[in-house]
C-alpha positions as CSV (number, residue, x, y, z in Angstrom):
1,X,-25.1,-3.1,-19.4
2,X,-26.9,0.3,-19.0
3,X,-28.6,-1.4,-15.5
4,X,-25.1,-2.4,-14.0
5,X,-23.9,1.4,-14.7
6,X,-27.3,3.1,-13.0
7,X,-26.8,0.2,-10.2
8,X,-23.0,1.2,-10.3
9,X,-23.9,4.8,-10.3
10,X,-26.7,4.3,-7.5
11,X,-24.7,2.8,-4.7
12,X,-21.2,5.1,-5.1
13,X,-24.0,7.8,-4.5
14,X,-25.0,5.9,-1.5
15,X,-21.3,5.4,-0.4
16,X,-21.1,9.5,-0.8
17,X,-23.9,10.3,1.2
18,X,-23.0,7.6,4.0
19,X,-19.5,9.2,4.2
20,X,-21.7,12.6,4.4
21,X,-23.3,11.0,7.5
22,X,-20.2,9.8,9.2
23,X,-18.7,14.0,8.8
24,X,-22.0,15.4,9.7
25,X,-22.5,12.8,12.5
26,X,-18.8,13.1,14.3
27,X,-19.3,17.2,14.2
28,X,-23.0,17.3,15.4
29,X,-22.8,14.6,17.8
30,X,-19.4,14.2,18.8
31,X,-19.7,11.8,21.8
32,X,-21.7,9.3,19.9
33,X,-19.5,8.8,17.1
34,X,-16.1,8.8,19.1
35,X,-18.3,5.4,21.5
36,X,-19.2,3.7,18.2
37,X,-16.5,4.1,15.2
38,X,-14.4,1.4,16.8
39,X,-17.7,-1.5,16.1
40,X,-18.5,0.4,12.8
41,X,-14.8,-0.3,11.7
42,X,-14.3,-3.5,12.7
43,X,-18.1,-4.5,11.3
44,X,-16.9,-3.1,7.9
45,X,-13.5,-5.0,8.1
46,X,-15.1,-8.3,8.8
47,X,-16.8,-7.8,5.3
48,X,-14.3,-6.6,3.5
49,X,-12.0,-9.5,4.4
50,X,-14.6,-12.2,3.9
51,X,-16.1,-11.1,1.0
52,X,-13.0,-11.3,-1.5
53,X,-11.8,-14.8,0.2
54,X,-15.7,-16.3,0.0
55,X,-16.6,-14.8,-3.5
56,X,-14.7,-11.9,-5.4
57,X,-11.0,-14.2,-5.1
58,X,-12.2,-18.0,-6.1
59,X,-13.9,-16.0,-9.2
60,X,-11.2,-14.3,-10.4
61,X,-8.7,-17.0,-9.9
62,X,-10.5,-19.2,-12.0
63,X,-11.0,-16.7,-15.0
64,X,-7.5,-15.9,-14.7
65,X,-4.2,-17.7,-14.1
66,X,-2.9,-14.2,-13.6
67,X,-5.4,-13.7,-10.9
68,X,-2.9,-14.3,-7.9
69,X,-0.6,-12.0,-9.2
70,X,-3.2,-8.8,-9.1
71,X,-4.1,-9.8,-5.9
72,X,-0.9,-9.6,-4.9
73,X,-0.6,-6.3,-6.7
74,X,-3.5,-4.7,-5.3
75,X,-2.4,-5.1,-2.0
76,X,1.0,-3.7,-2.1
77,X,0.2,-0.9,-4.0
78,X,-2.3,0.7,-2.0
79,X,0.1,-0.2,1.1
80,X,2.8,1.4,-0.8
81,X,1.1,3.9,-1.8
82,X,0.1,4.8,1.1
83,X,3.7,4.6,2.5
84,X,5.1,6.9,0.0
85,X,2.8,9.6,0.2
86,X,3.4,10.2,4.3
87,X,6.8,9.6,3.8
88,X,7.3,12.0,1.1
89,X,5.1,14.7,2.9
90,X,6.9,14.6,6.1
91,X,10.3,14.7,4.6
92,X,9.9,17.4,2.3
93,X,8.8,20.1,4.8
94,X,8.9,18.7,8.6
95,X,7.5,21.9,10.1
96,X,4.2,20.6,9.3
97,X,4.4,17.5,10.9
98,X,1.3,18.2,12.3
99,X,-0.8,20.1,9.8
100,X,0.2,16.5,7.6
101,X,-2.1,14.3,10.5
102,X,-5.0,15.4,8.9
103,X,-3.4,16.5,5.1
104,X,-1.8,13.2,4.3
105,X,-4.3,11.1,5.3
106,X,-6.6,12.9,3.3
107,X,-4.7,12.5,0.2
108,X,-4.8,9.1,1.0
109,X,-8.2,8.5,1.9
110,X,-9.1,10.6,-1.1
111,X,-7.1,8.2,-3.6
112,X,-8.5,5.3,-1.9
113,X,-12.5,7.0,-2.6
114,X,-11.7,7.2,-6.0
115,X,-10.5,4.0,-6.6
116,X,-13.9,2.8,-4.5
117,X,-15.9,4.3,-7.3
118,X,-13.1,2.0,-10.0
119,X,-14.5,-1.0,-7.7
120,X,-17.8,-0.2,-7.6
121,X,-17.6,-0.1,-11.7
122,X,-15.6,-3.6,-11.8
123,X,-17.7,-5.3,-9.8
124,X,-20.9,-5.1,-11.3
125,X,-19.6,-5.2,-14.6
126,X,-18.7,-8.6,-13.6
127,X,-22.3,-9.7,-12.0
128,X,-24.7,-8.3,-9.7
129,X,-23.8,-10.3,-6.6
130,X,-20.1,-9.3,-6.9
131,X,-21.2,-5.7,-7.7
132,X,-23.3,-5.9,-3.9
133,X,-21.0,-8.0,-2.4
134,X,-18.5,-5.0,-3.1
135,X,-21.6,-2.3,-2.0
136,X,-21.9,-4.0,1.3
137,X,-18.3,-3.7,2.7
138,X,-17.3,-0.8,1.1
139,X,-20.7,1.4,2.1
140,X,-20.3,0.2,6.0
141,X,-16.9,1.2,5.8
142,X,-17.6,5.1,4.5
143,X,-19.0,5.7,7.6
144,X,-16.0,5.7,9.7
145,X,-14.0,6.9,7.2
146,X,-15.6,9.9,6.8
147,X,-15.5,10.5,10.7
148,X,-11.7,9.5,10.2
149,X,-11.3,11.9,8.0
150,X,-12.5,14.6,9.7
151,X,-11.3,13.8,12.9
152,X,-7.7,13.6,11.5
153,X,-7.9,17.1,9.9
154,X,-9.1,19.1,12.8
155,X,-6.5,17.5,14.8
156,X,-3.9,18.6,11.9
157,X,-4.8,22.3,12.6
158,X,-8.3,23.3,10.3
159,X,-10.8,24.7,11.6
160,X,-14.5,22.4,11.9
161,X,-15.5,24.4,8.5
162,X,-12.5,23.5,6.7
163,X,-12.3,20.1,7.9
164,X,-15.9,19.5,6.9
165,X,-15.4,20.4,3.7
166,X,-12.5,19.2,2.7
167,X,-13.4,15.9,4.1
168,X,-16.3,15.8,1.6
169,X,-14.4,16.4,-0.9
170,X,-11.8,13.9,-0.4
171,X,-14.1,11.0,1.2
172,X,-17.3,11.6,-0.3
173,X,-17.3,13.3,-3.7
174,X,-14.8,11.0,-5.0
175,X,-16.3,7.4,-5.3
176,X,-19.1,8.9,-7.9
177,X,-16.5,10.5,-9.4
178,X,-14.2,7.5,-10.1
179,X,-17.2,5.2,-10.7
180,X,-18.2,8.0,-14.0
181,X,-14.8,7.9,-14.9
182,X,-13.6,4.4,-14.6
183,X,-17.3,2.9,-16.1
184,X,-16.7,3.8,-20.0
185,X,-12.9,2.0,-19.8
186,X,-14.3,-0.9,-17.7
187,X,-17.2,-1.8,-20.0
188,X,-15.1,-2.1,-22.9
189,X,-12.3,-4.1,-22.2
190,X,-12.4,-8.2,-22.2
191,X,-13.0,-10.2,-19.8
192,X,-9.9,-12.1,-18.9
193,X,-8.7,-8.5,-17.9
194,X,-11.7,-7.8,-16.5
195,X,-11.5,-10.8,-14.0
196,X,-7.8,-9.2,-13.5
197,X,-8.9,-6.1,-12.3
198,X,-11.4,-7.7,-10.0
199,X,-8.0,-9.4,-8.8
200,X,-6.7,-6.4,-7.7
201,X,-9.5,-5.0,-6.6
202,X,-10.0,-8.0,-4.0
203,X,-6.6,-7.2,-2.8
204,X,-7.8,-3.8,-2.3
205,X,-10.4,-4.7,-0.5
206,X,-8.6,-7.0,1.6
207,X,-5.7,-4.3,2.5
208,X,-8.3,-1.9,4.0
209,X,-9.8,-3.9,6.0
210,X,-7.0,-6.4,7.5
211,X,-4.5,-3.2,7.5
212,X,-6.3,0.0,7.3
213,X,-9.4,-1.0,9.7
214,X,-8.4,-3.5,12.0
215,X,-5.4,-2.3,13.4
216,X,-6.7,0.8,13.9
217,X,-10.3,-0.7,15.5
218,X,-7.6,-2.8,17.9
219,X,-6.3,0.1,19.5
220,X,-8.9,1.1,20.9
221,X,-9.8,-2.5,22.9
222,X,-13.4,-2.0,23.2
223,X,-15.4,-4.8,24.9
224,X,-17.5,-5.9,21.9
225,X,-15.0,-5.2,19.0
226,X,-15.1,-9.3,18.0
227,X,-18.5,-9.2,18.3
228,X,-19.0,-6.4,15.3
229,X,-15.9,-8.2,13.7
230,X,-18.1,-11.8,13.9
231,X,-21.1,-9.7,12.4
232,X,-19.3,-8.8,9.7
233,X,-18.2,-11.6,8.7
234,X,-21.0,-13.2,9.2
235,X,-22.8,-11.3,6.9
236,X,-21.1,-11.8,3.8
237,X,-21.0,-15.5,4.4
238,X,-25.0,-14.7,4.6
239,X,-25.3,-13.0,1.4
240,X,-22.9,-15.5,-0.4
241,X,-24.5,-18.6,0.4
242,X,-27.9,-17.1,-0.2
243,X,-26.4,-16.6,-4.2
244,X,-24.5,-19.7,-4.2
C-alpha cells in the first residue's frame, strides 16, 4: 500500500509539472503551442476514451453490479457540473460576461484537477496497470489544459502575470493536492466501493475526453487531428494488451 501512495503521489506531481509546461510553453512560445494543442488534445482524448472502455469499465463492472450506474453518474455530474457553474456565473452578474471566459472555466478546470488527483488515488489503489493506465491519459491531457487555461484567462481580461498564476493554481497545484487528500479515505474503504468509485471515475474520464477534448480539437479542423486521435487510441490498446 505505501508503494501505490508514493506511485500515486509521483505521477499527480508529474501531471503538475506537465500542466506547468503547457502555461510556461503557450506564454514563452506562443506560436508553437497555438499549431500543436489541437493534436495534443485529440492524442489525449483518444486515451482517455479507450482506456476506460478496454480496461478501467470491464473491471469495475464485474466487481460491481452497481458499476453501470457510477458510470453513468460520473459522467453527468462533471457535465452538470460544469453546466451549473457557467450558468450560475453569467446570470448572477452579466457585466462580466467576459472577465467569466477565463474565470469560469477556471473554476472548472480547477474542480476537474482535483478530482484528477481523487483518480490518480483510485486507480492505483485498485492495481498498478489501472493506476498507469489512468497516468497515461490524464498526464497527456494536462498539457493542453494548462495552455487552455491560460489562454482563456488572458482572453477574459488578466494580465500574462495573473493568468500564469492563477492557472497554476487552478490546473496544476490541484491534482497533488486532491491525490493527498483523497488517498487516506480511498485506502480505507472496501473494495466493492472501491470498484464503484473506479466506476465513476471511468465516466469521468470518458466525459473529458469525448465532451471536453474532442469537440473542442474538432473546431479547429486541422489536417492530422485523426491521426493524433488513432495514436491515442492506439496506445492504450498497446499498453492493455501488453498487461492482458
Amino acid at each position: 500500500m505505501e508503494n501505490t501512495f508514493w506511485a500515486a503521489l509521483a505521477v499527480s506531481l508529474v501531471a503538475a509539472v506537465v500542466t506547468s509546461l503547457g502555461i510556461f510553453t503557450i506564454r514563452r512560445f506562443a506560436d508553437w503551442g497555438q499549431r500543436n494543442t489541437t493534436y495534443f488534445m485529440c492524442f489525449a482524448a483518444g486515451v482517455l476514451i479507450s482506456a476506460p472502455f478496454l480496461h478501467m469499465i470491464p473491471k469495475s463492472f464485474a466487481m460491481n453490479p452497481q458499476g453501470p450506474m457510477w458510470l453513468l453518474v460520473g459522467f453527468l455530474g462533471l457535465h452538470l457540473f460544469n453546466h451549473f457553474l457557467t450558468a450560475f456565473v453569467c446570470e448572477k452578474d452579466p457585466d462580466k460576461k467576459d472577465y467569466a471566459i477565463g474565470i469560469v472555466p477556471m473554476l472548472g478546470i480547477g474542480f476537474h484537477s482535483f478530482i484528477d488527483g481523487f483518480i490518480y488515488s483510485i486507480a492505483f489503489v485498485v492495481s498498478i496497470l489501472t493506476g498507469y493506465l489512468a497516468t497515461l491519459g490524464m498526464v497527456l491531457h494536462e498539457f493542453p489544459e494548462g495552455i487552455i487555461t491560460y489562454l482563456l484567462l488572458v482572453r477574459g481580461g488578466l494580465t500574462e502575470r495573473k493568468a500564469t498564476w492563477l492557472a497554476f493554481v487552478a490546473a496544476a497545484a490541484t491534482t497533488p493536492l486532491g491525490m493527498l487528500v483523497s488517498y487516506p479515505l480511498i485506502s480505507a474503504i472496501d473494495r466493492p466501493t472501491l470498484r464503484a468509485l473506479l466506476s465513476l471515475s471511468a465516466g469521468a474520464l470518458v466525459y473529458v475526453g469525448a465532451t471536453h477534448l474532442l469537440p473542442r480539437a474538432e473546431q479547429e479542423q486541422k489536417k492530422f487531428s485523426l491521426v493524433a486521435l488513432a495514436g491515442g487510441v492506439l496506445v492504450a490498446v498497446i499498453v492493455v494488451a501488453s498487461k492482458a
